[in-house]
N, C-alpha and C positions, 0 to 999 in steps of 0.2 A: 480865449480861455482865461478866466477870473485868477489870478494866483492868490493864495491864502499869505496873508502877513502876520507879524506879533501883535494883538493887541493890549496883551497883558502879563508880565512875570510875576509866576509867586514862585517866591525861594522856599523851597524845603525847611523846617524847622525840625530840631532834632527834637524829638519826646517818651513815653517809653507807653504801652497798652499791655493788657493782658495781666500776669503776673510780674508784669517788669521786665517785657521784650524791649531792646531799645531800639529803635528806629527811630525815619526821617520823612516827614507827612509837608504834600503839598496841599494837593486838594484835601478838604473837608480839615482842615487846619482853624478854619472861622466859617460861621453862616454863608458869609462872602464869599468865601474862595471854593465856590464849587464852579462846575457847569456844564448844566442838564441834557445829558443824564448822568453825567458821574458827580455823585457824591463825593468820595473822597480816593484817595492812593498815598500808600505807605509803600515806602521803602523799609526793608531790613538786609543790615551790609554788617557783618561781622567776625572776627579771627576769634573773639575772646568768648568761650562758653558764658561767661556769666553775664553776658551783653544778652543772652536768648533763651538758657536751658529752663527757666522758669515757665516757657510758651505761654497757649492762653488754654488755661482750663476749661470746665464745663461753662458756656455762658452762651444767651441765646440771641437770636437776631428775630423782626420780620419786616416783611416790604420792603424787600430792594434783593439784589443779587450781589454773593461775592466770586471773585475772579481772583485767585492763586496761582502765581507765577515762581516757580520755585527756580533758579537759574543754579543753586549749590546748595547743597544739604539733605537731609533728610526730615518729614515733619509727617506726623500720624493723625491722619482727621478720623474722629469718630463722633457718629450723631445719635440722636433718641432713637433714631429707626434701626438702629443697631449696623446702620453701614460701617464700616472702616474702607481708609483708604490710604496710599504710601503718596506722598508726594518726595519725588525725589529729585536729580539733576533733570532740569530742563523738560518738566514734568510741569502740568497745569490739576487744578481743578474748580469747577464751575458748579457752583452752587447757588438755587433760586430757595431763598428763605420761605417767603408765600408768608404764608398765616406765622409759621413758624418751625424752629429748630431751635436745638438744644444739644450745643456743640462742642467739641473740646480740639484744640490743632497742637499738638506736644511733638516735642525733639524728638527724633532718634538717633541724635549724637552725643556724644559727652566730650569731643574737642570737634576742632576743623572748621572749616568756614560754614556761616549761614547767607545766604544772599538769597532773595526774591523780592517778588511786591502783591500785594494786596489790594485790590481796586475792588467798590460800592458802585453797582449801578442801581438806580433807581428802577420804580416799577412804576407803570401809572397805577390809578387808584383801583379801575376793575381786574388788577393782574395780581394786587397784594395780598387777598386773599385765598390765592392759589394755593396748592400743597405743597407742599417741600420737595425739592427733589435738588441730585448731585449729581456732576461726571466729572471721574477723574479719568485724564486722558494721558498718555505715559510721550513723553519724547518721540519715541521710534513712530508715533502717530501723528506731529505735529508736522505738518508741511514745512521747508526751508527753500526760499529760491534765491538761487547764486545771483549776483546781479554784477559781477567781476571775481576775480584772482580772491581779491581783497575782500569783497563784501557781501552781505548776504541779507535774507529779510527771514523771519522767525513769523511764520502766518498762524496767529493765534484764532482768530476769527474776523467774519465779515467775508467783503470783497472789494475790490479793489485793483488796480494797475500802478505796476513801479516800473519805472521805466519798459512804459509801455506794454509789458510783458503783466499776463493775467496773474492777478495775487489773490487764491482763494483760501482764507483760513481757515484749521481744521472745523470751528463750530458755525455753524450760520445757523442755527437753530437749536434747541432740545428734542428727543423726542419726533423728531420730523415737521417740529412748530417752526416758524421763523420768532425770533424775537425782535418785539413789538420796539426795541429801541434801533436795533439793526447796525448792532456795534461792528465796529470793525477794533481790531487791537493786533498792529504789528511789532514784534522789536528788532531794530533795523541796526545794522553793523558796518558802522561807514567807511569804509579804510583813508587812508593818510592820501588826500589830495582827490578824493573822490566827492561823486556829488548825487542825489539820486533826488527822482521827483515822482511824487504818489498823486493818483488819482483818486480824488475822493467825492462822494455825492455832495455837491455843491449848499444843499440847502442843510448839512449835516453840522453839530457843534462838533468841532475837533481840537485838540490840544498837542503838544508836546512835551515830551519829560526825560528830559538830558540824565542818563547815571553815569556814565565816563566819557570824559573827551572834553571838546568843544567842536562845535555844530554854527553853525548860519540860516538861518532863514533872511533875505534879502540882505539889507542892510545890519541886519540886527545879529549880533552874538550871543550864544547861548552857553552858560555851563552847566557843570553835572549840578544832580541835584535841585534842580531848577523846573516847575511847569510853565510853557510857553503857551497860553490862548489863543488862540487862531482867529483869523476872520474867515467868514463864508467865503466860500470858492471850490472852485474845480480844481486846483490845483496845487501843489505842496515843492516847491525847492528846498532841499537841504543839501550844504555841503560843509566839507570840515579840511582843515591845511594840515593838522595831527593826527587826526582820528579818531570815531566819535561812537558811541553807542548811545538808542535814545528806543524810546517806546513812543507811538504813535496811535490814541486814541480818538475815534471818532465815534458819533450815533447820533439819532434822532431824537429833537429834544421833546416833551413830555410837557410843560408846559402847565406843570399842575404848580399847586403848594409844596414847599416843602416843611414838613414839622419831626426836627427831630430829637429823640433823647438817647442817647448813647446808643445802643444797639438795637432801636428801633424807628422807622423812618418812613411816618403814614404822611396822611393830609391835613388831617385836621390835630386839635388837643387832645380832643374827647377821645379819638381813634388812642393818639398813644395812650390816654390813659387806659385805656380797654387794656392794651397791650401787656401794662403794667397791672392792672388786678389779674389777666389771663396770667400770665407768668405767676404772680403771687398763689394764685389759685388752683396751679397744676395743670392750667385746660390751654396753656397758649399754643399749643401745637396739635390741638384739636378743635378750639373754638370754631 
């Protein structure tokens, strides 16, 4: 069996989006630091309302998918389609932009901590101009498998084996579709002197993204705040001597172009700028 190694760290850089949320972006930090299919991941860690309550107001996306990982807080998504939705403690929501959306994600706290993350997966190019669509899927829904006393895995989506034992996360598709990227996305909670090893589809791009702790893959140390790239393989060792929490993303790379301008992310120029007169013109979410 192939084991996966580091082949590449990008350190978190702190920045702020939206109306001046401040958070900490690895992926999609530069052109560079992606890898296909995810586009980019933000972290947001905060005690001080004024680091968050600004959120992100009305502002639109198309072609690609977001993935909300809310681990503390409360945050109200509302879209053109007139959905609302609560994300709250340890609550998800999965949203396929398609053609387009016209979006707003706002506090509903005014003190207390905010902590989640925010992950872009790409679309290929016959899937971008799809319709919009959302699930928010609450906690009491998200699968958790104990893997010790100490540790546990958080089965966001995909599939997968941790030690051995079958890891099926709650979404493997929309709708009854499979998605065309066939992400998998665990967050995995390693306790002090423990060590666990993930099976993954071998020919899949997979990463690591340390938020507390310190972590091992082989030889190599990992800290918080940190994405780790992987090599292809079947297989994933982690282990940690203090104790480590990390998220573990894998999927099928896509292998297109990528062209993007802020909140929009087709193939070609021409595409985004469609994107740009559709928005300008009232029709991005019906073109």
């Amino acid at each position: 069996m192939t084991t996966r190694t580091v082949t590449q760290i990008i350190s978190a850089l702190a920045t702020s989006d939206g109306a001046g949320v401040k958070l900490k972006r690895s992926l999609g930090q530069s052109n560079s630091a992606r890898h296909d299919p995810f586009l980019m991941l933000d972290e947001f860690f905060s005690d001080e309302p004024a680091d968050y309550l600004a959120g992100f107001p009305s502002h639109p996306h198309r072609g690609f998918e977001t993935v909300t990982y809310m681990l503390e807080g409360h945050m109200l998504h509302e879209d053109h389609l007139g959905n609302k939705g609560h994300l709250k403690d340890g609550s998800v929501q999965w949203m396929t932009a398609g053609r387009g959306v016209i979006h707003s994600e706002m506090p509903q706290q005014e003190a207390g901590r905010m902590r989640g993350f925010q992950l872009w997966i790409n679309l290929p190019a016959n899937e971008k101009m799809q319709a919009a669509s959302y699930r928010d899927i609450s906690a009491e829904h998200i699968p958790h498998l104990a893997l010790s006393q100490h540790s546990e895995a958080v089965l966001i989506a995909g599939r997968s084996q941790i030690n051995g034992a079958a890891a099926t996360g709650y979404i493997n598709g929309l709708d009854g579709q499979r998605l065309s990227t066939d992400p998998v996305y665990i967050d995995l909670r390693i306790g002090a002197g423990e060590n666990a090893t993930v099976t993954l589809k071998p020919e899949h791009n997979a990463l690591v993204y340390i938020y507390e702790g310190i972590a091992e893959i082989g030889d190599q140390q990992l800290r918080n705040n940190a994405a780790a790239i992987l090599s292809n393989g079947e297989s994933l060792t982690l282990s940690t001597t203090d104790g480590a929490k990390l998220l573990i993303l894998a999927g099928k790379a896509i292998g297109e172009a990528v062209v993007q301008y802020g909140p929009f992310v087709m193939n070609t120029r021409d595409e985004i700028e469609q994107a740009m007169r559709d928005y300008r013109d009232g029709v991005l979410t019906t073109a």
